[in-house]
C-alpha positions in Angstrom: -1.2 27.7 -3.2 -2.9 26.1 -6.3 -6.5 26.9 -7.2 -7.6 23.4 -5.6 -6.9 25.2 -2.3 -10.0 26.0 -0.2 -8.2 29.4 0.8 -6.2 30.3 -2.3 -4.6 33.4 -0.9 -3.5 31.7 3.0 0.0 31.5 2.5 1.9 28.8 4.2 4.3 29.9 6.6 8.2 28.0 6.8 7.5 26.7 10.4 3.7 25.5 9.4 5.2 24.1 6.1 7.8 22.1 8.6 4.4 20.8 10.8 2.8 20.0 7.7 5.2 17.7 6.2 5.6 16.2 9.6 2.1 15.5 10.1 2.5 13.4 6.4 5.5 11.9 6.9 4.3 10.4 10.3 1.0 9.3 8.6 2.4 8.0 5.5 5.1 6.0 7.7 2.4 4.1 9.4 1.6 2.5 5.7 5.0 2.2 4.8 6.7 0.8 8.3 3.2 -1.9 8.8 4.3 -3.1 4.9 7.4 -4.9 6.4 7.5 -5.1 10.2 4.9 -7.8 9.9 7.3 -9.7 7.9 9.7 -10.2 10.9 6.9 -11.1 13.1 5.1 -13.8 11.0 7.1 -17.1 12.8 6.4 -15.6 16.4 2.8 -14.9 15.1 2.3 -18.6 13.6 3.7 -19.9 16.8 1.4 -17.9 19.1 -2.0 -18.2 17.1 -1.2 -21.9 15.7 -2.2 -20.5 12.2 -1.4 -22.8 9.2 0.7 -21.6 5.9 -1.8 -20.1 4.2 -3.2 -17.9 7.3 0.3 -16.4 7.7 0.3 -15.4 3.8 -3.1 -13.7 4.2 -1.8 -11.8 7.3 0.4 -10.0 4.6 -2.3 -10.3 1.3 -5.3 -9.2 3.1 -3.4 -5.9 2.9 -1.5 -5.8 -0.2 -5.3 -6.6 -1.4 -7.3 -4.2 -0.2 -4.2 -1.0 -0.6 -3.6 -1.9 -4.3 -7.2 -2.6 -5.1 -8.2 0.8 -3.2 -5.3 3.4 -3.4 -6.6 4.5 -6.9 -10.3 5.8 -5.3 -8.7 6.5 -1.8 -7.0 9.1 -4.3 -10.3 10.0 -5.7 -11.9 10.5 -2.7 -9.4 12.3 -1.3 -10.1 15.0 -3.8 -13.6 14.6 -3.9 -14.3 15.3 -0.2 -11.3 16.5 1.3 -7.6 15.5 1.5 -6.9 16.7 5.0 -10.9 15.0 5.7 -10.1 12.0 4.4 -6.1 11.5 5.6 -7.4 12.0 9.0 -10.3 9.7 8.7 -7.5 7.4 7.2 -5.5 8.1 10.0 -7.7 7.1 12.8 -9.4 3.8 11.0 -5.6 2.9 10.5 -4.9 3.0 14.8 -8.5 1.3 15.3 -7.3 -1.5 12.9 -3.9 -1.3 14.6 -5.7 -1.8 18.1 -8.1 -4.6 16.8 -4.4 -6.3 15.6 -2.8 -5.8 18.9 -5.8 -7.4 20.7 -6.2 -10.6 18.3 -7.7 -13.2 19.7 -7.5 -15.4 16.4 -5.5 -15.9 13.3 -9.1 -15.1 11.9 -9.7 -11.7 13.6 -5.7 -10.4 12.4 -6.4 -11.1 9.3 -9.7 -9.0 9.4 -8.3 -6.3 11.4 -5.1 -6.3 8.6 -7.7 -6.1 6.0 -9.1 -2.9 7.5 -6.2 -2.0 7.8 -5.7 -1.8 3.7 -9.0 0.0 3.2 -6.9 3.0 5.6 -3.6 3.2 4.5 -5.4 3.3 0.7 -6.8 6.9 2.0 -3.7 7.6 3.6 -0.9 7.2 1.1 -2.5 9.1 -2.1 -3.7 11.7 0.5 -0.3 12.1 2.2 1.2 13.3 -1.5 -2.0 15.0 -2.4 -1.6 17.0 0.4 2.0 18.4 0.3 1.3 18.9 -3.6 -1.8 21.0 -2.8 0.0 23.4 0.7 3.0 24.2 -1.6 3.8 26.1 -4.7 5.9 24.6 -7.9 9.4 25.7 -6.1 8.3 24.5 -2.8 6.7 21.1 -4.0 9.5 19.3 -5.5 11.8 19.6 -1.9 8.8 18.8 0.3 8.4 15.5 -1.9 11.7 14.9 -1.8 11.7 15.3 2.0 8.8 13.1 2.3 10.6 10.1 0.5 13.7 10.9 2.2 12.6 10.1 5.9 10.0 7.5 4.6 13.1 5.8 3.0 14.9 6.4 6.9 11.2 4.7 8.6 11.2 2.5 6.1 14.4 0.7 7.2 14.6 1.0 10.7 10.9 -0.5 10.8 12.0 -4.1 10.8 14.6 -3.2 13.3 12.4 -1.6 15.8 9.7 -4.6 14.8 12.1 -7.2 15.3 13.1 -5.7 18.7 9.8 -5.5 20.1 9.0 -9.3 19.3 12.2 -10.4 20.9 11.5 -7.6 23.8 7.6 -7.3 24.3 5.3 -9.5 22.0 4.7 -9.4 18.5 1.7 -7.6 19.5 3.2 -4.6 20.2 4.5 -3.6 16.8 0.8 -2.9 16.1 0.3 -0.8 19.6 3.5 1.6 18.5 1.1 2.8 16.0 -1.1 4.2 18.0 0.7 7.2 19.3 2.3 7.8 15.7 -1.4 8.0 14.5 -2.8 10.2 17.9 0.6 13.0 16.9 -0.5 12.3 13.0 -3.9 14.0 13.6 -3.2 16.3 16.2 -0.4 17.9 13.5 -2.8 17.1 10.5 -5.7 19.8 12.4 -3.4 22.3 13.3 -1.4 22.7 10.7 -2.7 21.2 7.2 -5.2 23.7 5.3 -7.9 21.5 3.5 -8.4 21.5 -0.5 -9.7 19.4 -3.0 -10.4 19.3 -6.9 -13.3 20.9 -7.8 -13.5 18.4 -11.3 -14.0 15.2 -9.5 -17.4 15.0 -9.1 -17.3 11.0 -9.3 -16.0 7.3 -8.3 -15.8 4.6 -9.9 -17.0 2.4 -6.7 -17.9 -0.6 -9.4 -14.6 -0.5 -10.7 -13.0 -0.4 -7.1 -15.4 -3.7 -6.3 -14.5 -5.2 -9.1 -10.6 -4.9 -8.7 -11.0 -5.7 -5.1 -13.2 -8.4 -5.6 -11.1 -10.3 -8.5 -8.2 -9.3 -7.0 -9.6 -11.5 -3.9 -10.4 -14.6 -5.4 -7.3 -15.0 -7.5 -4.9 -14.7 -4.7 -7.7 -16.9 -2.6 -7.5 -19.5 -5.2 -3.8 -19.5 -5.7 -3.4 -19.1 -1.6 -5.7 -22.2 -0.9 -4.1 -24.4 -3.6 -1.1 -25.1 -1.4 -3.8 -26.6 1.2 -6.7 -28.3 -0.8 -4.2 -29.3 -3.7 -4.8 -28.3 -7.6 -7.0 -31.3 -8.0 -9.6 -29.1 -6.0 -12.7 -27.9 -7.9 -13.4 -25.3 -5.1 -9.6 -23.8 -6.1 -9.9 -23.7 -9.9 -13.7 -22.2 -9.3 -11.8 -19.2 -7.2 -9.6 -18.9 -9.9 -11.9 -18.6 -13.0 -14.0 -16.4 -11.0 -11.0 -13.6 -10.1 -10.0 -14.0 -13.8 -13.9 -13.3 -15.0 -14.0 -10.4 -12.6 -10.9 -8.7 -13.5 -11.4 -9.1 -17.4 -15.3 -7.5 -16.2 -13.4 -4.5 -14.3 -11.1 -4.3 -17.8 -14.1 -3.8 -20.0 -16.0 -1.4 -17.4 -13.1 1.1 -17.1 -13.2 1.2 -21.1 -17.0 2.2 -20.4 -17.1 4.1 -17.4 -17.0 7.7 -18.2 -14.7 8.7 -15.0 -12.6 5.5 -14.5 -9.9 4.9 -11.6 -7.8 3.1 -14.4 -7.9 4.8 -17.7 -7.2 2.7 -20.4 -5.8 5.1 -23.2 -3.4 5.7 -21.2 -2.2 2.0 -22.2 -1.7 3.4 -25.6 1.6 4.5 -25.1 4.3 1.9 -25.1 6.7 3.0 -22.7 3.6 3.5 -19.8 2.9 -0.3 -20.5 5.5 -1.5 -20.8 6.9 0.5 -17.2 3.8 -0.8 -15.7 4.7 -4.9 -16.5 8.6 -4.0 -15.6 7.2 -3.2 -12.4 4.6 -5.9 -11.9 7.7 -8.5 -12.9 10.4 -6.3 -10.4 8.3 -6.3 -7.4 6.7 -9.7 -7.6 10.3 -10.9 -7.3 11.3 -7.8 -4.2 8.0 -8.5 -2.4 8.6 -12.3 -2.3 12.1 -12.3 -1.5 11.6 -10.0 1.3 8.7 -12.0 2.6 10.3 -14.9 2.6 13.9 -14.2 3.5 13.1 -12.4 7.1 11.4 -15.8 7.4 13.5 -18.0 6.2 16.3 -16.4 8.4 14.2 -16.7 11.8 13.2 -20.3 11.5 15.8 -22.4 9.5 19.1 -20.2 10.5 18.3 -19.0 14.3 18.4 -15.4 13.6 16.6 -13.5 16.5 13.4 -11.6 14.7 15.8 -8.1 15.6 18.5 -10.1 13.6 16.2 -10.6 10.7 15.1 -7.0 10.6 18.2 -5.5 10.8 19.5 -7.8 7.5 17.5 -5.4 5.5 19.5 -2.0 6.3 21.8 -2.2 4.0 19.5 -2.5 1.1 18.1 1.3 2.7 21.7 2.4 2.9 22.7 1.8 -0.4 19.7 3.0 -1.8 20.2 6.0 0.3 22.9 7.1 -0.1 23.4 6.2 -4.5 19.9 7.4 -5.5 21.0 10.6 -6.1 23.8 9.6 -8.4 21.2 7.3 -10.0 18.9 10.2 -10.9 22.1 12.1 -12.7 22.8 8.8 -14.7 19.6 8.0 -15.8 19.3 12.0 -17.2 23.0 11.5 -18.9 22.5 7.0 -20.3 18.4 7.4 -20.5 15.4 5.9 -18.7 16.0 2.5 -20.6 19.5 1.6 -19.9 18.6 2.0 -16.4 15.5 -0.1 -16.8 17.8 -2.5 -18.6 20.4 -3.3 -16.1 18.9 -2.5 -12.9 16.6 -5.1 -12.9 19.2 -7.6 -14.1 21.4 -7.1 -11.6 18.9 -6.8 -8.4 18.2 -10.7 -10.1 21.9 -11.3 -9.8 21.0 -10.4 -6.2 18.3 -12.7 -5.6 20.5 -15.5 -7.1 23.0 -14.8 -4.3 20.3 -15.1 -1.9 19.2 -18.5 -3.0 23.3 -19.8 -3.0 23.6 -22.4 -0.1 26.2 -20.5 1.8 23.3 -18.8 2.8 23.3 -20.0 6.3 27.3 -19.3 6.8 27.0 -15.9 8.6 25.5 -13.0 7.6 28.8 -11.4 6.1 29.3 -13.7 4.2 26.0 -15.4 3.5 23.4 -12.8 3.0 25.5 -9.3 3.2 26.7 -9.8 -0.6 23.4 -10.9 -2.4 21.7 -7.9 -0.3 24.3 -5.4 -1.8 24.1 -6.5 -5.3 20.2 -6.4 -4.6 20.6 -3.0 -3.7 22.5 -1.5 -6.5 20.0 -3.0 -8.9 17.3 -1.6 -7.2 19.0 1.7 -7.1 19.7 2.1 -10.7 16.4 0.6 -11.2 13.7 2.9 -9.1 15.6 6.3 -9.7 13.9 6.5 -13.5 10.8 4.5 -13.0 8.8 6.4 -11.4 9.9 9.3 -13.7 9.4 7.0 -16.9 5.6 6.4 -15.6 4.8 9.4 -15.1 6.5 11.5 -18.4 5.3 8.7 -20.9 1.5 10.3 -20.3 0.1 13.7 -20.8 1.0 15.8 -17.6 -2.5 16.4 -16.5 -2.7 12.1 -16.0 0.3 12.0 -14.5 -0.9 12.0 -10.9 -3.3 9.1 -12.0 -0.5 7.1 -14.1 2.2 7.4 -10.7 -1.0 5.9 -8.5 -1.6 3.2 -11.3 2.2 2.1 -10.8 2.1 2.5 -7.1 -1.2 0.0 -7.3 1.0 -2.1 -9.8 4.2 -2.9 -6.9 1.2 -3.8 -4.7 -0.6 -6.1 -6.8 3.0 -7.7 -7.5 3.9 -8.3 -4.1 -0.3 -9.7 -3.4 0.5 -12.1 -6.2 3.9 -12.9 -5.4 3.0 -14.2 -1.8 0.4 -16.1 -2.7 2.3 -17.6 -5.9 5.7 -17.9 -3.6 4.0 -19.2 -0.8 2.7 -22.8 -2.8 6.6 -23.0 -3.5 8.1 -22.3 0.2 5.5 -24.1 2.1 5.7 -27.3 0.0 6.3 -30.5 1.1 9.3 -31.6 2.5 10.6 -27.5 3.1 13.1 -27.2 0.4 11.0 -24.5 -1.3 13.4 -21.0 -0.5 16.1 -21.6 -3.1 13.2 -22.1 -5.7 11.9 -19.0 -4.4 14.9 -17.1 -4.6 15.2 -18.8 -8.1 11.6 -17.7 -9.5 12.5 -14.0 -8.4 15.9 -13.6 -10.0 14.0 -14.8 -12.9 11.5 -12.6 -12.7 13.3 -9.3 -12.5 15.6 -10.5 -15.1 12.9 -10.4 -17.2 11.6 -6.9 -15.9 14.8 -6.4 -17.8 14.5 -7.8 -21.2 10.7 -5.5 -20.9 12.5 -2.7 -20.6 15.2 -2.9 -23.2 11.7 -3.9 -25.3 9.7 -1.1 -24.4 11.0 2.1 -22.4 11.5 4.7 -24.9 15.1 6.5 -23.9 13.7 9.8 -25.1 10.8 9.5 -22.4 7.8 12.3 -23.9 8.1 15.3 -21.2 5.9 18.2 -20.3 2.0 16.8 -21.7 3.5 15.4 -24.9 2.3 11.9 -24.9 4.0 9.1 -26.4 2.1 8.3 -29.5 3.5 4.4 -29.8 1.3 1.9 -31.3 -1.3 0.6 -28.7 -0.5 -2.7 -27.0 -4.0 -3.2 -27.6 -7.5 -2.5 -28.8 -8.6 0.9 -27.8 -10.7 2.3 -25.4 -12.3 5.3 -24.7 -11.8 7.3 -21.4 
């Protein structure tokens, strides 16, 4: 137990240690398994609520938004008031969005209900980890993480599966209802099992720094979103647009003020947490887009059933499955930035596959091949980064630099829908290839930023890497 823990000398049992990772594996899966389901469901979903282009994209952005704008305070909060309070107040606000999805009677009200559904799975995510890293000791900790990943990996890629079944099957509706019993056996383990703590130091949240993420956040993708509809000529569009950028530089100079901000800025100082940070904004803007798009792309221009289209994406879990491990050992024997290097370049080898026009030959021979190479680039390249982030600052950030990357792949994949979208949805319906093009481009150069900016010789154990700002400084 660490001295966070409400009860510092309860010891945890192996059979209540077995509940408690259950209880946040199941929770945490709701976040993770909602993140692409809805992907396989969008054509059925157009179809049935007559939505137009840019309501289908906000079906996905409205939570990307609100998750990557949120998951830094839902972390916060988490230790401020609780993390077994909040995860189960996450919890159930997560099934009451769920329902309030499932029961849709507009494009209008999903998107709402998806929106609330963002604001959740921010408490739930940070809380999930915060949780297994407050139960256990050092020796425990590192295998109940491990754990967690594991079967999140295993939900992860049988949740476009089971989606895709259920819209063939049921309705589309009913890959929100499946979430309800998961969230009802989330809470019953998460009171019986998980002990509460939190961290006495966090007396305060930056809620201005959260609106004003959230809020520029908002009007950028709104503005980029709406420009496929009202055209670039539109006032209303580059208004949206100079607004989000106004905000977000506002939210940049407030976390260089605010005394306790969910973003610290020094930690920009070193060069290897940087440039991590952009490698990943470039890698998943190109993973999030091609796997929005592809599932989609599959369903309505090549007659795959929505099961069909979900089941494409296995082999990107298996392979990442079963060669992360080996990954890890390689990037401890070549270094952080050879990995950085060529994983990114080849998972945009991958996504240049994808956008070949055999594409709609068969899924052997089509799609099978640019999914594998995907894969292996996205195996070599996720083993180290997360380590990289975290190891480039002192240790006690490195909670808050992981949750400043995890917000990072969000805000990629927000942008990269709304960016993507303008290009797919374009007149005349010849946009995929391009889209497939732009994100083989884009981790390419994720790359070139990390041949330019991981240091091999990653600092380890609170030694921070003292490279030349990318900046001007700010205080904490």
């Amino acid at each position: 137990m660490t001295r966070e823990q409400t009860s510092p000398d309860e010891t945890i049992s192996p059979a209540r240690g077995r509940l408690i990772l259950a209880a946040t594996v199941l929770g945490s899966s709701l976040a993770f398994i909602d993140g692409s389901v809805v992907n396989v469901a969008l054509p059925a979903i157009r179809q049935a609520l007559n939505a137009r282009p840019e309501q289908i994209q906000w079906i996905v952005n409205a939570y990307l938004l609100l998750l990557g704008s949120l998951v830094l305070i839902g972390g916060s909060a988490g230790d401020r008031w609780g993390r077994r309070k909040v995860f189960v107040i996450g919890v159930t606000l997560f099934a009451l969005a769920s329902l309030g999805c499932a029961l849709s009677p507009s494009i209008a009200f999903l998107i709402a209900a998806r929106a609330l559904q963002g604001i959740a799975a921010a408490m739930v995510v940070p809380a999930s980890l915060a949780i297994l890293g407050a139960a256990f000791d050092e020796k425990a900790r590192g295998p109940m993480i491990g754990a967690w990943a594991g079967f999140g990996a295993v939900t992860g890629a049988f949740g476009p599966v089971l989606g895709g079944w259920l819209v063939d099957a049921v309705s589309w509706r009913a890959i929100f209802l499946i979430n309800l019993p998961i969230a009802a056996a989330t809470v019953w383990l998460t009171l019986k099992a998980v002990p509460e703590s939190r961290d006495p130091d966090v007396e305060h949240l930056d809620w201005r720094g959260a609106v004003l993420a959230a809020s520029g956040l908002g009007a950028l993708t709104w503005g980029l979103t709406a420009a496929g509809a009202r055209g670039w000529q539109s006032l209303t569009v580059w208004s949206a647009l100079a607004a989000g950028a106004a905000i977000l530089v506002g939210f940049v100079v407030l976390q260089g003020r605010e005394k306790h901000p969910m973003m610290p800025l020094t930690l920009y100082r070193s060069t290897t947490f940087s440039g991590a940070n952009l490698l990943t904004l470039a890698l998943y803007f190109g993973l999030t887009g091609a796997m929005f798009f592809l599932p989609y792309e599959l369903i309505a221009k090549h007659g795959y059933s929505a099961a069909g289209a979900g089941a494409t994406l296995l082999p990107i879990s298996a392979v990442m499955g079963t060669l992360s491990g080996f990954a890890g050992r390689m990037a401890n024997k070549v270094g952080a930035r050879a990995m950085l290097t060529v994983g990114p370049i080849v998972a945009g080898l991958g996504f240049a596959l994808l956008a070949a026009p055999w594409l709609g030959s068969g899924f052997w021979t089509g799609v099978l091949p640019g999914l594998l190479v995907l894969a292996l680039g996205m195996t070599i390249s996720v083993a180290p980064l997360t380590s990289t982030v975290m190891a480039a600052v002192p240790s006690s950030h490195a909670g808050v630099a992981s949750g400043i990357n995890n917000a990072v792949a969000r805000v990629a994949g927000l942008l990269a829908v709304a960016v993507l979208g303008l290009v797919y949805f374009a007149p005349g319906g010849g946009g995929y290839p391009w889209v497939m093009g732009i994100s083989a481009v884009a981790a390419i150069v994720a790359g070139l930023v990390g041949a330019a900016t991981i240091r091999t010789d990653a600092p380890r154990s609170g030694e921070r890497d003292r490279s030349p700002a990318p900046g001007p400084e700010s205080g904490d």
